[in-house]
VMD Tcl script that builds the backbone (N, CA, C; Angstrom):
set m [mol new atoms 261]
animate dup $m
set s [atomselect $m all]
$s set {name element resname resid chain x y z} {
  {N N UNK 1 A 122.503 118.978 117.472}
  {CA C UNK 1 A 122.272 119.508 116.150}
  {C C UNK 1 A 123.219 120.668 115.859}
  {N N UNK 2 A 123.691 121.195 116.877}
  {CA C UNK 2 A 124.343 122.797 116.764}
  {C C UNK 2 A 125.884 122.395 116.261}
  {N N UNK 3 A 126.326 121.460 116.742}
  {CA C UNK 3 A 127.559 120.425 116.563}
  {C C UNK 3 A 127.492 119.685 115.137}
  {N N UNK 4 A 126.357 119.991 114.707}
  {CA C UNK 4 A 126.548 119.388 113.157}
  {C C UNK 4 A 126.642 120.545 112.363}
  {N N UNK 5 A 126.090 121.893 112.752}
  {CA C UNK 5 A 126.348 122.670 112.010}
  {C C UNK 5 A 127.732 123.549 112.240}
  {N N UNK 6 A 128.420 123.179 113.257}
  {CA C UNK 6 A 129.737 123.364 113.586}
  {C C UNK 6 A 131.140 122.616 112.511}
  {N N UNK 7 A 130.833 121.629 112.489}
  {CA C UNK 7 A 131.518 120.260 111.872}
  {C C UNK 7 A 130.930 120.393 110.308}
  {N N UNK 8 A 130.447 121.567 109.778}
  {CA C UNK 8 A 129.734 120.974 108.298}
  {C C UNK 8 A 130.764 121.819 107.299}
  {N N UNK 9 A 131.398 122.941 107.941}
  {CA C UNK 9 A 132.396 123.730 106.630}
  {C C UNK 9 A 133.687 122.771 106.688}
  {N N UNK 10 A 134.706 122.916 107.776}
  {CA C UNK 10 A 135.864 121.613 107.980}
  {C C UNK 10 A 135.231 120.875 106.825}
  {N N UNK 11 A 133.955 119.838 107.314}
  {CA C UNK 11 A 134.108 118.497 106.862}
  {C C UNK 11 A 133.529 119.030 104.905}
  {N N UNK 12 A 133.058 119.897 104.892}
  {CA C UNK 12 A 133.130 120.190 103.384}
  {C C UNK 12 A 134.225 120.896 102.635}
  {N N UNK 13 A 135.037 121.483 103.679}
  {CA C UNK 13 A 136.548 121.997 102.980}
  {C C UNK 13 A 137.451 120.538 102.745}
  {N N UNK 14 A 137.193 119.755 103.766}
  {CA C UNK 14 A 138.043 118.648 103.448}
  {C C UNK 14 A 137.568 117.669 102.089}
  {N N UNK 15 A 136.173 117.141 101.923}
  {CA C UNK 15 A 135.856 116.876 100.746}
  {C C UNK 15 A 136.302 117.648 99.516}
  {N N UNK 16 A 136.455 118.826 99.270}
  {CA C UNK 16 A 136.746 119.915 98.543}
  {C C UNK 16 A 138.343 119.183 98.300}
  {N N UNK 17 A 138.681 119.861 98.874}
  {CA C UNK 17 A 139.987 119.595 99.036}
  {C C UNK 17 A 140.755 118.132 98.189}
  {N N UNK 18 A 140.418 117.090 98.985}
  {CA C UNK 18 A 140.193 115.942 98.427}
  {C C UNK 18 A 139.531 115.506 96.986}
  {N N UNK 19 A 138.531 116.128 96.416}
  {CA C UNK 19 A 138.089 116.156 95.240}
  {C C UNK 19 A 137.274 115.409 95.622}
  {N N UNK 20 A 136.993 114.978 97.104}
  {CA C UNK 20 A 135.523 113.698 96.946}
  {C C UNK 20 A 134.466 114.506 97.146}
  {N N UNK 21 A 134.012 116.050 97.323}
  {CA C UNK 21 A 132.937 116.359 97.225}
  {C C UNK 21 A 131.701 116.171 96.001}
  {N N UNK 22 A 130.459 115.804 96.668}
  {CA C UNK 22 A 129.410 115.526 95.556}
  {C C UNK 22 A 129.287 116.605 94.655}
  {N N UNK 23 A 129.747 117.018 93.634}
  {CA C UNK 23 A 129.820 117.391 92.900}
  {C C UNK 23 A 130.580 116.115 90.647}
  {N N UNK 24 A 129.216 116.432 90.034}
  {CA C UNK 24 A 129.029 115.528 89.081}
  {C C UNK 24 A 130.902 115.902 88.215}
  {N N UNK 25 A 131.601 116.628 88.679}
  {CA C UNK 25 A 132.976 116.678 87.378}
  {C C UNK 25 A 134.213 115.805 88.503}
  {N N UNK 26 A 134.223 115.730 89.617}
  {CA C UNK 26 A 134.393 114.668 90.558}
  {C C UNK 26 A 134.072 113.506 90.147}
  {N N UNK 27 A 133.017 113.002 89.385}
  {CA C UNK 27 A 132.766 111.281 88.985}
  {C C UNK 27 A 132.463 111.482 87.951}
  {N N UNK 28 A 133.479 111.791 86.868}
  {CA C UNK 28 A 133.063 111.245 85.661}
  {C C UNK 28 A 132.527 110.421 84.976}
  {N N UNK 29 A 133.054 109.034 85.363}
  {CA C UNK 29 A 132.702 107.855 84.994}
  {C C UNK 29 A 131.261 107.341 84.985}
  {N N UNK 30 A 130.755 108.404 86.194}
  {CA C UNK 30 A 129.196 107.686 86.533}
  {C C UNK 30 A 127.882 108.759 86.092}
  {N N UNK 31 A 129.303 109.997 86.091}
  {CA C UNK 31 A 128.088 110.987 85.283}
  {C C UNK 31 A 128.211 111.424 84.120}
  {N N UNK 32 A 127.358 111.297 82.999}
  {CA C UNK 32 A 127.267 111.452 81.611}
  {C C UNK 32 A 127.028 113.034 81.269}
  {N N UNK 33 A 126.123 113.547 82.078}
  {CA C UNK 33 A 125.571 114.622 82.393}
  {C C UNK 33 A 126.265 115.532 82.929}
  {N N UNK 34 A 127.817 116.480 82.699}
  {CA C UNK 34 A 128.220 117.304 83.541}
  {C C UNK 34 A 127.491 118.944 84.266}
  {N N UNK 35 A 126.022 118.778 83.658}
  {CA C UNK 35 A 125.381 120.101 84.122}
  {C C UNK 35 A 125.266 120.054 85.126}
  {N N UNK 36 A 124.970 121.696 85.984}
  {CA C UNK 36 A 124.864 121.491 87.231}
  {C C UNK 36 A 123.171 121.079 87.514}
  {N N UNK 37 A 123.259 120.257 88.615}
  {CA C UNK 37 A 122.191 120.204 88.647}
  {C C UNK 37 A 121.083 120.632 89.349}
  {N N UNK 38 A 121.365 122.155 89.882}
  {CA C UNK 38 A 120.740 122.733 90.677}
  {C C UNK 38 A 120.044 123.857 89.660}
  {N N UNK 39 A 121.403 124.575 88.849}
  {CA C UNK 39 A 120.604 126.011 87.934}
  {C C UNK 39 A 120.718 124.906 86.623}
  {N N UNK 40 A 121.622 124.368 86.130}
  {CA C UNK 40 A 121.394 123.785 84.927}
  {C C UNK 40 A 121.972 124.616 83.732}
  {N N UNK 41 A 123.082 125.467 84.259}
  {CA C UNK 41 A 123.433 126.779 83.494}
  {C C UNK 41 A 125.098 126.435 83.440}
  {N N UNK 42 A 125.799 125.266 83.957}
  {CA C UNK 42 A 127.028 125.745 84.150}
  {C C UNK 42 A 127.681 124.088 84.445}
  {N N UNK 43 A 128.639 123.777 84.158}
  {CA C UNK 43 A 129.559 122.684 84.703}
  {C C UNK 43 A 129.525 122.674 86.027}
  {N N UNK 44 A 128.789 121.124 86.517}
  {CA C UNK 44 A 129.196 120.730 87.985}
  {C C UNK 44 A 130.154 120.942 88.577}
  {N N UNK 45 A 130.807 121.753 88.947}
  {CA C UNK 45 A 132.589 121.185 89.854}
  {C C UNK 45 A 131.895 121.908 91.283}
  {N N UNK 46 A 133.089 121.427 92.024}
  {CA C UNK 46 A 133.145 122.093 93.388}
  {C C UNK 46 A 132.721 123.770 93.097}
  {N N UNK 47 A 133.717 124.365 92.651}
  {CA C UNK 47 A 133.937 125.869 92.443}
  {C C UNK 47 A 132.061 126.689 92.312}
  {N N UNK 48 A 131.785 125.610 91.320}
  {CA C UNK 48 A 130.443 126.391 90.833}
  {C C UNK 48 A 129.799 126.394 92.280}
  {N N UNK 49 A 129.563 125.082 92.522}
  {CA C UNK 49 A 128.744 124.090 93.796}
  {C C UNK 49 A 128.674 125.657 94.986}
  {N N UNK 50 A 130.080 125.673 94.985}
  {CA C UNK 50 A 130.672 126.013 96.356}
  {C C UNK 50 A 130.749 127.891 96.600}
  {N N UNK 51 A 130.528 128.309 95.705}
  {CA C UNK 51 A 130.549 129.773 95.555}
  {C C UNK 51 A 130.330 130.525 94.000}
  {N N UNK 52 A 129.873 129.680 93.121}
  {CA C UNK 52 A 128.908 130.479 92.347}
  {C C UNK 52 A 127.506 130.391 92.048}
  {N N UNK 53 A 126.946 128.781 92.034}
  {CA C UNK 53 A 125.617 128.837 91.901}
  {C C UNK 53 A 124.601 129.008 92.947}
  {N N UNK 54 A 123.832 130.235 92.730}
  {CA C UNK 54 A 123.172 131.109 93.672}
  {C C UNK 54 A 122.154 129.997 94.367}
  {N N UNK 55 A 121.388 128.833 93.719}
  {CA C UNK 55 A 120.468 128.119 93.896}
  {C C UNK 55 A 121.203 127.085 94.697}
  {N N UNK 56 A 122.475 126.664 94.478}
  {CA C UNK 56 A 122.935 125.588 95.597}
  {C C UNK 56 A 123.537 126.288 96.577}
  {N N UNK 57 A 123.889 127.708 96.547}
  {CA C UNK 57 A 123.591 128.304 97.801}
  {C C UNK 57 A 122.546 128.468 99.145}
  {N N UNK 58 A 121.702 128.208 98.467}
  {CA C UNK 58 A 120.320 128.739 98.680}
  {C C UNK 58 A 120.065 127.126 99.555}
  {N N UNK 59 A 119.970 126.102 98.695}
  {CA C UNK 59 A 119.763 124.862 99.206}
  {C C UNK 59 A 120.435 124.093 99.834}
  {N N UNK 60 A 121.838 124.074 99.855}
  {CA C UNK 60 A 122.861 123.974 100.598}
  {C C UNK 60 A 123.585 124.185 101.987}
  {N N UNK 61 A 123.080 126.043 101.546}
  {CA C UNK 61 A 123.251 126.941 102.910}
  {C C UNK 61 A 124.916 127.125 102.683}
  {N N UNK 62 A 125.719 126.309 101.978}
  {CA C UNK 62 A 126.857 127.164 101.811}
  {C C UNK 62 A 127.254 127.896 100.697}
  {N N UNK 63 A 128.469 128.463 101.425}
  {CA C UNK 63 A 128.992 130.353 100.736}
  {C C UNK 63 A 130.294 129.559 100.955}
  {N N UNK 64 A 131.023 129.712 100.041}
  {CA C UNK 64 A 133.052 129.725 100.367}
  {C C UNK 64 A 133.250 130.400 99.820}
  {N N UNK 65 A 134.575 130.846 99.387}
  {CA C UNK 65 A 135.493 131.331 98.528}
  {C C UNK 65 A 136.117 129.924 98.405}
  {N N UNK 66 A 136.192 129.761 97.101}
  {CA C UNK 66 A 136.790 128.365 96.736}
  {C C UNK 66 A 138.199 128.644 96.970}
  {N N UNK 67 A 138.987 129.596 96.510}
  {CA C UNK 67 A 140.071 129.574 96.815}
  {C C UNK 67 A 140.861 129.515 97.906}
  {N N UNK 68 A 139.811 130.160 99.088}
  {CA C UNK 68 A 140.546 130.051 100.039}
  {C C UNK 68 A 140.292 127.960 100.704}
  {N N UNK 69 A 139.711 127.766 100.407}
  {CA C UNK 69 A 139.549 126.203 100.795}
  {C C UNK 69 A 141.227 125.687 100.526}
  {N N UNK 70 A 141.846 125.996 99.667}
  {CA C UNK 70 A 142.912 125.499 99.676}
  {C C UNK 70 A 144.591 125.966 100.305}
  {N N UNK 71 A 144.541 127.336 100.677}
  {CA C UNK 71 A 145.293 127.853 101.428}
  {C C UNK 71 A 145.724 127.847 102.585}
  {N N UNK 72 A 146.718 127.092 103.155}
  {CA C UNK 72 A 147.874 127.041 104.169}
  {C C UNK 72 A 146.912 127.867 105.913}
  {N N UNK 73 A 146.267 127.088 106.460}
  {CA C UNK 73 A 145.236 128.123 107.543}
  {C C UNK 73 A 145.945 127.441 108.820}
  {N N UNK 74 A 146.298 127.917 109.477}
  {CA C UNK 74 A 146.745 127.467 110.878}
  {C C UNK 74 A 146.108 126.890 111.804}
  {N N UNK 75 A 144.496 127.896 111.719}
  {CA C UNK 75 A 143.621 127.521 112.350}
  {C C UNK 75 A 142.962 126.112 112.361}
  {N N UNK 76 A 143.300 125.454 111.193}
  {CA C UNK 76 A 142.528 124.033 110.954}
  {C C UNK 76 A 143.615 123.250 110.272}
  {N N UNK 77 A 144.718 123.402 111.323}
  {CA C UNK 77 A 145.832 122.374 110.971}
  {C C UNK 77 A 145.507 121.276 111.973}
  {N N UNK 78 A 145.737 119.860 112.457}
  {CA C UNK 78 A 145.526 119.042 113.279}
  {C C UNK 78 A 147.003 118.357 113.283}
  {N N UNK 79 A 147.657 118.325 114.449}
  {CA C UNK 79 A 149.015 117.192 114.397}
  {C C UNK 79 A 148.503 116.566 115.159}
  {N N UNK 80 A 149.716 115.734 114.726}
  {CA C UNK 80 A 149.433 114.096 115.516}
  {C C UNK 80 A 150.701 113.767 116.406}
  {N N UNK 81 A 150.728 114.998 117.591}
  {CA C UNK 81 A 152.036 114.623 118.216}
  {C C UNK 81 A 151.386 113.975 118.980}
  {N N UNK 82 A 150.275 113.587 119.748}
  {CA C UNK 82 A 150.060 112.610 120.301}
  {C C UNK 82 A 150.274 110.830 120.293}
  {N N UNK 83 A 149.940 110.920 119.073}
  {CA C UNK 83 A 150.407 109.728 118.582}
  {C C UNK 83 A 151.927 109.633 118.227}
  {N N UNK 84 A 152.626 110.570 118.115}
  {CA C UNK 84 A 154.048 110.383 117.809}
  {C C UNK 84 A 155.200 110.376 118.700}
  {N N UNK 85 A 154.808 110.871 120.025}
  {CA C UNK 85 A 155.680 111.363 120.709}
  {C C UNK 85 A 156.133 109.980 121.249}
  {N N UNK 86 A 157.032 110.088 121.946}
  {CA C UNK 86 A 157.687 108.844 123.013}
  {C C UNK 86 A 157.317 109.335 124.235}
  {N N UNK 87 A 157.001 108.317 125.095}
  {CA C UNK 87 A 156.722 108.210 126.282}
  {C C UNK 87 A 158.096 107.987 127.525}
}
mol reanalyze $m
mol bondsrecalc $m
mol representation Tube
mol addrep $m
């Protein structure tokens, strides 16, 4: 269980990132409704989701700085010289 809560910011910076996080301005097509749907005060996007609405904080359990989700981090770079190198 401790390993899921290890693996849960990565794997939600990478959704972020990607634009596939559940968040309703991400799927237009399927949502008619862009409110959020936690306070009901504000446009769904990541940004709100992810570091302004206090209530999907709350239920969520996450805090970001949205901005930094997208900035150049060393720490959570992954190469693939394994797979690339010659033997």
């Amino acid at each position: 269980m401790q390993g899921q809560k290890q693996n849960a910011r990565p794997e939600a910076e990478c959704k972020a990132r990607s634009r596939m996080m559940d968040a309703k301005v991400n799927f237009k097509g399927s949502e008619k409704n862009q409110t959020c749907r936690y306070c009901g005060e504000a446009e769904e996007n990541q940004e709100h989701i992810l570091g302004k609405c206090e209530i999907a904080k709350k239920i969520t359990g996450r805090c970001m700085n949205y901005e930094d989700i997208f900035k150049n981090n060393n720490n959570h770079k992954h190469t693939n010289s394994n797979l690339t190198s010659s033997k």
